[in-house]
DOFINU-725751 format. One line per 4 residues: number of its first residue (from 1); their letters; for each residue y, x, z of C-alpha. Coordinates in nm, 3 decimals, always signed. Example, Ala and Ser with C-alpha at 12.3 -4.5 7.8 and 13.67 -1.06 7.14 Angstrom:
2
1) AS) -0.450/+1.230/+0.780 | -0.106/+1.367/+0.714
***
This chain:
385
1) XXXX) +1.696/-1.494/-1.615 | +1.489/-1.522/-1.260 | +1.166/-1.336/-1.347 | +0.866/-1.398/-1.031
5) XXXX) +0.592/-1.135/-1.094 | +0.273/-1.173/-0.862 | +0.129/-0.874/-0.871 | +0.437/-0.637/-0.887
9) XXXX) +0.238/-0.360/-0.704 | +0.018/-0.283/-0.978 | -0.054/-0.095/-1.253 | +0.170/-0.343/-1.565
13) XXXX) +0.343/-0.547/-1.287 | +0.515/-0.218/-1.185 | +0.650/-0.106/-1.491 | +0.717/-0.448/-1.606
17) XXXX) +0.965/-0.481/-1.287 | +1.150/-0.176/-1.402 | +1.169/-0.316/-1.769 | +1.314/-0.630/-1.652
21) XXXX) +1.544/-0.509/-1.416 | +1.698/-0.251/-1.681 | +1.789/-0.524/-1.908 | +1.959/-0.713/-1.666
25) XXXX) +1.706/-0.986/-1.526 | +1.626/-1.100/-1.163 | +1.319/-0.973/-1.097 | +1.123/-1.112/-0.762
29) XXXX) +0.779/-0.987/-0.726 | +0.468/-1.146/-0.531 | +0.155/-0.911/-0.378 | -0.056/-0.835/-0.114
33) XXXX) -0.170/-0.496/-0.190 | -0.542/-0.551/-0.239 | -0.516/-0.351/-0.576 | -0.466/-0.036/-0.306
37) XXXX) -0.751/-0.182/-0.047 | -1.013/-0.177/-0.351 | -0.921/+0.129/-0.530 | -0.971/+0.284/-0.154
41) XXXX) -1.293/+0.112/-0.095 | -1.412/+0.257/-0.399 | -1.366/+0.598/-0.247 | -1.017/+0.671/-0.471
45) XXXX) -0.618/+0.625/-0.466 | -0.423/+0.633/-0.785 | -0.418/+0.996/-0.958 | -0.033/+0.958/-0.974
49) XXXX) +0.131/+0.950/-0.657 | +0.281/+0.589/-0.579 | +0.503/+0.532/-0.300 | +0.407/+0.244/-0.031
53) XXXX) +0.627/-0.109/-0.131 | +0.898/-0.067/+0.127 | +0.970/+0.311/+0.019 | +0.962/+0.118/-0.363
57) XXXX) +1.215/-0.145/-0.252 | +1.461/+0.114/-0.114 | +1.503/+0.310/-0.456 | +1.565/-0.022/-0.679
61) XXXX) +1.816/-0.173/-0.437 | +1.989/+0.113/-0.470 | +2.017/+0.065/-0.846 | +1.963/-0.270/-0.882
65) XXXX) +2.115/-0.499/-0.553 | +2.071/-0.793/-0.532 | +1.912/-0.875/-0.862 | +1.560/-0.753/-0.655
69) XXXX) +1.375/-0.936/-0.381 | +0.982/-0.904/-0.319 | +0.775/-1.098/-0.101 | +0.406/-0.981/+0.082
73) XXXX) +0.136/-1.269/+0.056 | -0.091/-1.400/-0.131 | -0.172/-1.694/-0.408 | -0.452/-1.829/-0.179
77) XXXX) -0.224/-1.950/+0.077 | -0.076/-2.258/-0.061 | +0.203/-2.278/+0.177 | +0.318/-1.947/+0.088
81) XXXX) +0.303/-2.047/-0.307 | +0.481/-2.308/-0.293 | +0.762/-2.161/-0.063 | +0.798/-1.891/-0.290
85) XXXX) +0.803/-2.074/-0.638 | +1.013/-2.362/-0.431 | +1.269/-2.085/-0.341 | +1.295/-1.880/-0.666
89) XXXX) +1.307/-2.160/-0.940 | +1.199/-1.875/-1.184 | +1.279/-1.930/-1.551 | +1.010/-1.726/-1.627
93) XXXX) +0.635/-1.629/-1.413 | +0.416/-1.356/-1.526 | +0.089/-1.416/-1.381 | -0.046/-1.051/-1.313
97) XXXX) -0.181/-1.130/-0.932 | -0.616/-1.096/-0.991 | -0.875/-0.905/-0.932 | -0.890/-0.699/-1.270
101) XXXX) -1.187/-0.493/-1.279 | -1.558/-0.593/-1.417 | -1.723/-0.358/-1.271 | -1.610/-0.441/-0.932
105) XXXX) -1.706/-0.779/-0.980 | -2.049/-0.673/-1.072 | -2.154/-0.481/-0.738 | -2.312/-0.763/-0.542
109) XXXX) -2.278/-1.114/-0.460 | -1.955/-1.048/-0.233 | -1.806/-0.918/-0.501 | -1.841/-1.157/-0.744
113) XXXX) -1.769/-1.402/-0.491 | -1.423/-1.267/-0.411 | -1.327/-1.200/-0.754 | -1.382/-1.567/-0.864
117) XXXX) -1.159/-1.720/-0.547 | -0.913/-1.473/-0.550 | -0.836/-1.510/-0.963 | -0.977/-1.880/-1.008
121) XXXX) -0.794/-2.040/-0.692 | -0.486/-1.811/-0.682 | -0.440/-1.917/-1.035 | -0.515/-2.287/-1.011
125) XXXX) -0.253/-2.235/-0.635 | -0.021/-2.123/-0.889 | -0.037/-2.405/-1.166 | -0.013/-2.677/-0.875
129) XXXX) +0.357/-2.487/-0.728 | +0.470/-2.484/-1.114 | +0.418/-2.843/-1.150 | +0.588/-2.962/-0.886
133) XXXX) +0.858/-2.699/-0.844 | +0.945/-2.564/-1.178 | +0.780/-2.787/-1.435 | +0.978/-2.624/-1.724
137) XXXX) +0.904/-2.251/-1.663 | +0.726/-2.054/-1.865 | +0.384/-1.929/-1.701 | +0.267/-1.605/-1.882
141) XXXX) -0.097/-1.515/-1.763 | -0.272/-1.206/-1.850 | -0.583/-1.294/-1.968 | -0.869/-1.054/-2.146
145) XXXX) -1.001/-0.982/-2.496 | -1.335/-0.970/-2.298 | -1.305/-1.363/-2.256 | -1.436/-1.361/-2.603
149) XXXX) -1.758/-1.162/-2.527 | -1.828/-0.826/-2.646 | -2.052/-0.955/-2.920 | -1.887/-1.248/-3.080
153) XXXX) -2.061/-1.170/-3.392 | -1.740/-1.372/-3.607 | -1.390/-1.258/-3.693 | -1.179/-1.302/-3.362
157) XXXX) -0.845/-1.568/-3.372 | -0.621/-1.607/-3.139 | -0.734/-1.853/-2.925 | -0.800/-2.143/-3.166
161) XXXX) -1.005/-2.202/-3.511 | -1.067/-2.427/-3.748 | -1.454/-2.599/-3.785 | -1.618/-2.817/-3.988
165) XXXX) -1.937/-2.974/-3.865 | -2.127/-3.247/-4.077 | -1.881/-3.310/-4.310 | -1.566/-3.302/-4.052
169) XXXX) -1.283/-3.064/-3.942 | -1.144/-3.008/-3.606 | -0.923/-2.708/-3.451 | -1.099/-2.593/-3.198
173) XXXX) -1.110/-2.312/-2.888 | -1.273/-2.003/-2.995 | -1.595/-1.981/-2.754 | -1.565/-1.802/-2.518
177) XXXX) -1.874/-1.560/-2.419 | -1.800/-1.382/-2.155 | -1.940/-1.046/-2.005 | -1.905/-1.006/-1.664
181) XXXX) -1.801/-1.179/-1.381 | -1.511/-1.091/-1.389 | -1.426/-1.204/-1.742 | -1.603/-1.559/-1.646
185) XXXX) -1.306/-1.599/-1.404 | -1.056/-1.537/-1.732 | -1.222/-1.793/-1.913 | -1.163/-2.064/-1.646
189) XXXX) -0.825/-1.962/-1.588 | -0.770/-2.064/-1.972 | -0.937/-2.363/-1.944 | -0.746/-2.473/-1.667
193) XXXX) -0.395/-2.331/-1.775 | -0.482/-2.524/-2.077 | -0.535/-2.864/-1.941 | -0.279/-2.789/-1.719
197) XXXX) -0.042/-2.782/-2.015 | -0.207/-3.106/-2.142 | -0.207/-3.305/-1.846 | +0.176/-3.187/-1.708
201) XXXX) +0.341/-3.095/-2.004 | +0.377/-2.734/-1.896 | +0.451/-2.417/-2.096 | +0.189/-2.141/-2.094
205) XXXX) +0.097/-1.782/-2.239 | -0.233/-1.652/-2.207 | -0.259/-1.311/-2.296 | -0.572/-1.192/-2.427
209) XXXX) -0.477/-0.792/-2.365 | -0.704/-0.515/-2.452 | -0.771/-0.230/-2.274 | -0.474/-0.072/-2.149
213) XXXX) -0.374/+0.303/-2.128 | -0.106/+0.570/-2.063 | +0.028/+0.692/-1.729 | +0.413/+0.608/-1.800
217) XXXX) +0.694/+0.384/-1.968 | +1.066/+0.495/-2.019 | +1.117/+0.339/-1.671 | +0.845/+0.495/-1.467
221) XXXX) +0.892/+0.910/-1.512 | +1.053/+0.979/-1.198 | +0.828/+1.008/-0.951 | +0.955/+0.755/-0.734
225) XXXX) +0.902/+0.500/-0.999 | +0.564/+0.599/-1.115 | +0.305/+0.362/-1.144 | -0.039/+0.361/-1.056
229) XXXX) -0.336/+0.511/-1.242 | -0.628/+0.476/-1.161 | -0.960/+0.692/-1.278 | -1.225/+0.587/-1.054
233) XXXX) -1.572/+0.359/-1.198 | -1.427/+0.004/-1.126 | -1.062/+0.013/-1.155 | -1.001/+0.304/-1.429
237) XXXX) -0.965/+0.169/-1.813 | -1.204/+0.395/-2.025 | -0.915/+0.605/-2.190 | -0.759/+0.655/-1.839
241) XXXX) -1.043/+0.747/-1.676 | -1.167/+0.956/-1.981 | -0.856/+1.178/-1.992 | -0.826/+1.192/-1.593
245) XXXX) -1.201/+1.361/-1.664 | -1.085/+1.585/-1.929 | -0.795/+1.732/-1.723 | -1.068/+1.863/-1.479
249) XXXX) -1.311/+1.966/-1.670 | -1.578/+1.666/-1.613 | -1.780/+1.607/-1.895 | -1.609/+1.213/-2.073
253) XXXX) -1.917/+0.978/-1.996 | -1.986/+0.737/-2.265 | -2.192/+0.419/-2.226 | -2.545/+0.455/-2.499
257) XXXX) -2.387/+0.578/-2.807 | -2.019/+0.484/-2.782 | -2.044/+0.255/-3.066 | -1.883/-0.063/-2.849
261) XXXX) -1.516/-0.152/-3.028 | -1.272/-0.277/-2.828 | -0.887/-0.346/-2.886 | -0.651/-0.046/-2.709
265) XXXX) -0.264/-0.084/-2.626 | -0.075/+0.179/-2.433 | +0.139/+0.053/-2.116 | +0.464/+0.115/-2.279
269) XXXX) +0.343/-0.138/-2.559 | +0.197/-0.347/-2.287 | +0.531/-0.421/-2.149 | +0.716/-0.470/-2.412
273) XXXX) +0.455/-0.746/-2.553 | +0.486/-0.941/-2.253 | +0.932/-0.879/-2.236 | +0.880/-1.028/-2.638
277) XXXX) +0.682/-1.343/-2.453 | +0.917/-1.355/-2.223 | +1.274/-1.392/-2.456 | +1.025/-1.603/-2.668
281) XXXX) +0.858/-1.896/-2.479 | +0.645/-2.213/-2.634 | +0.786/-2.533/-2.632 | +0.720/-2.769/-2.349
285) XXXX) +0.286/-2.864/-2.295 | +0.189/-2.598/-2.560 | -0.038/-2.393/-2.483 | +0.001/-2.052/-2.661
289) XXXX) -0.297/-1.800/-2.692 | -0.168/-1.434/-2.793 | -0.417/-1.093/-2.881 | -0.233/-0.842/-2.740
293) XXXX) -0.347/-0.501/-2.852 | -0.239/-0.226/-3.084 | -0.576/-0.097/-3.281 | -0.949/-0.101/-3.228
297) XXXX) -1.183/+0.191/-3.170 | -1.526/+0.244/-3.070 | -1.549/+0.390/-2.704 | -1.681/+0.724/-2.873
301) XXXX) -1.373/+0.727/-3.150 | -1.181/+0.742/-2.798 | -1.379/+0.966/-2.658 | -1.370/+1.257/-2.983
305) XXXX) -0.937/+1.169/-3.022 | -0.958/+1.289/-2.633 | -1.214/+1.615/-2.693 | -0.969/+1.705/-2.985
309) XXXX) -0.644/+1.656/-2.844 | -0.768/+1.822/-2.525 | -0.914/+2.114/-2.641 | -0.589/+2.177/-2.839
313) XXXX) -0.450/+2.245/-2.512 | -0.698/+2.465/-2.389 | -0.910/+2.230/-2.203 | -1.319/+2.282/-2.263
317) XXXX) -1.379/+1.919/-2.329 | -1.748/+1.795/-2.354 | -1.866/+1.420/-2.395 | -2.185/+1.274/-2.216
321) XXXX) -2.370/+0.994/-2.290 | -2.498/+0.772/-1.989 | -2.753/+0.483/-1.969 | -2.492/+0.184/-2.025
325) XXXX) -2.465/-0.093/-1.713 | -2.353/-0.324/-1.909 | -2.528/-0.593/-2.098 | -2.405/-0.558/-2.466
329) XXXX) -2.542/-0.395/-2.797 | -2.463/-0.056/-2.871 | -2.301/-0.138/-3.164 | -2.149/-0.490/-3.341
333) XXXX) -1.918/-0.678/-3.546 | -1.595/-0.659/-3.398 | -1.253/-0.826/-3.565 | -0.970/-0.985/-3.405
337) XXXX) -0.639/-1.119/-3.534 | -0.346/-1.001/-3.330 | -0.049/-1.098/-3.578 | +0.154/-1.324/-3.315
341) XXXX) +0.344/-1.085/-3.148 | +0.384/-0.842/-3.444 | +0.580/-1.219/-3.563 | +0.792/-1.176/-3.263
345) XXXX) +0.868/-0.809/-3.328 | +0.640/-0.577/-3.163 | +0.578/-0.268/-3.325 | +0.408/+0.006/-3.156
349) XXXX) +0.621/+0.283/-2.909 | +0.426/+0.594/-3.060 | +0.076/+0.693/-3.262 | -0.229/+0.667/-3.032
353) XXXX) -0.283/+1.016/-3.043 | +0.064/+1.119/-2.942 | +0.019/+0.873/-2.619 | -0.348/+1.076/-2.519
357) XXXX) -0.156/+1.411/-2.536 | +0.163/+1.274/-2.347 | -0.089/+1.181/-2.085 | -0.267/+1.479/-2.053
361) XXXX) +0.005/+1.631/-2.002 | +0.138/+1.414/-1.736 | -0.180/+1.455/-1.579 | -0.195/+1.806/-1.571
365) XXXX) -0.027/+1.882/-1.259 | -0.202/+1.662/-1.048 | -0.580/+1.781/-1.124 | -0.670/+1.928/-0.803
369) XXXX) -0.590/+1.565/-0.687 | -0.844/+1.461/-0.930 | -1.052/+1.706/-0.865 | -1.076/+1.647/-0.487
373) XXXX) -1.194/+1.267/-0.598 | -1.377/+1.341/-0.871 | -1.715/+1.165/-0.780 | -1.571/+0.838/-0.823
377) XXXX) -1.542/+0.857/-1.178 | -1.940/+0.790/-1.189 | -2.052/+0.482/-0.934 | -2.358/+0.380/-1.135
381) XXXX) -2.218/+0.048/-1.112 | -2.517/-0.174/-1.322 | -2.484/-0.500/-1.381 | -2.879/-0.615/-1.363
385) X) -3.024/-0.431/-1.082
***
């Protein structure tokens, strides 16, 4: 199976190469590095040592061949996307090239400017080279749980629901209420993808992930296969960044009172979600909506697993509340199906609290590079100023 992956250079696109490539797949991946460019212009770099692309290409062709090719550009150029997805033919495209952080895309008007081209036009770049190069692969976009809004105030489905309004029923899109900026570009990625699949008969997964943690699969512990993790403001996942702060000692900063719930997934999980998508495609113009995560928490729930687990290895963990950014209530209704992929087979790699300590302890021996970048880990990033 051909596998294209735009956005191999980052933090699931990495370890979803390996994955791919150890069960026997052609894996070509797509970037143009602007994961590293942001994390820098943030003031940080990933807290795990990554080598640069070329030095990443040596050590797979040396396991791997031929079955791995990469290519440097990006989904705004619509020569280059339709070279590419004119060249490969994949069988398979998992859509991982965007701007992912919502924080980032709150800073200023720039910002949100070049979040909503790069994800919104890369992706609609993308849709156009499908259509008229591979029609029949299967496009599998990572999408967000935050398309939904963090207050939906009703039990979450996956994707679609069933309404009845003055006396008649209709399935319908769950609304979508949105955030951020960030997680407005999401939502018009779905749209699109969706009429995409209407008007061209495509096949499409949109992933509505959670928030993502862990600093390793089975396929990234060598160093020269690690992946990136990230622990600054903007581009560090609250668990991540929370146990990158416990490691050195900085107190884990908590928005209000903790009490927003969210859906969490570790990588390892994360990965092998998206390789049960990919053996398991739709059927040709569906459009397929998945919840991908494992089990929800409240931000502080996170936090006291972390100041537990961490203090059983000798760390002096604290937890700090901080004036939330964010537009949201301090606490809600939260509830979301996610039964599709347990269908398909997913169960989880390990307990949740067995992942935290795994990653403290990966994390362990690279504090003083933590350390020496610690005061990006609070940006005071608002998002009404």
């Amino acid at each position: 199976m051909k596998i294209l992956i735009p956005g191999m250079d980052g933090y699931i696109g990495w370890a979803l190469a390996l994955k791919q490539l150890k069960i026997g797949n052609q894996v070509c991946g797509i970037d143009n590095f602007s994961r590293r460019r942001n994390v820098e212009e943030m003031g940080s770099y990933s807290a795990l040592p990554i080598l640069e692309m070329k030095e990443r290409l040596k050590f797979l062709r040396e396991t791997f061949g031929e079955k791995v090719s990469f290519f440097q550009g990006d989904l705004l150029d619509v020569d280059f996307t339709n070279d590419i997805v004119s060249k490969v033919k994949p069988d398979v495209i998992v859509h991982l090239a965007e701007q992912p952080s919502a924080p980032y895309s709150m800073i200023d008007q720039e910002h949100n400017i070049y979040t909503q081209k790069n994800n919104v036009i890369g992706t609609l770049n993308l849709l156009h080279s499908v259509q008229k190069h591979v029609p029949k692969a299967h496009l599998i976009k990572l999408g967000t749980m935050g398309e939904y809004g963090y207050d939906p105030g009703l039990d979450i489905p996956e994707g679609f629901f069933e309404v009845e309004f003055r006396g008649k029923k209709a399935t319908v899109p769950f609304p979508k209420i949105a955030g951020s900026w960030y997680h407005w570009t999401k939502v018009h990625d779905s749209n699109n993808i969706m009429f995409a699949c209407k008007l061209w008969n495509l096949k499409s997964t949109d992933i509505m992930q959670g928030i993502v943690y862990g600093t390793k699969t089975e396929q990234t512990i060598d160093e020269n296969y690690h992946t990136r993790f990230d622990f600054d403001e903007a581009f560090g996942t609250s668990m991540n960044r929370f146990c990158a702060q416990a490691v050195i000692g900085y107190p884990l900063t908590i928005h209000g009172s903790g009490g927003q719930t969210r859906g969490f997934l570790a990588l390892s999980d994360s990965i092998q979600c998206i390789s049960l998508l990919i053996d398991n495609p739709p059927d040709d113009g569906e459009y397929r909506v998945v919840n991908q995560f494992d089990e929800q928490y409240s931000v502080l729930e996170i936090a006291k697993k972390i100041q537990n687990i961490g203090n059983q290895k000798g760390l002096n963990v604290e937890i700090k509340s901080k004036e939330n950014p964010r537009l949201e209530s301090e606490k809600h209704y939260y509830n979301a199906d996610h039964e599709k992929l347990k269908n398909l087979g997913f169960k989880r790699t390990r307990e949740i609290d067995d992942e935290i300590g795994i990653m403290i302890e990966h994390l362990l021996p690279y504090k003083d590079r933590i350390e020496e970048r610690k005061e990006v880990i609070v940006k005071n990033i608002k998002w009404q100023k």
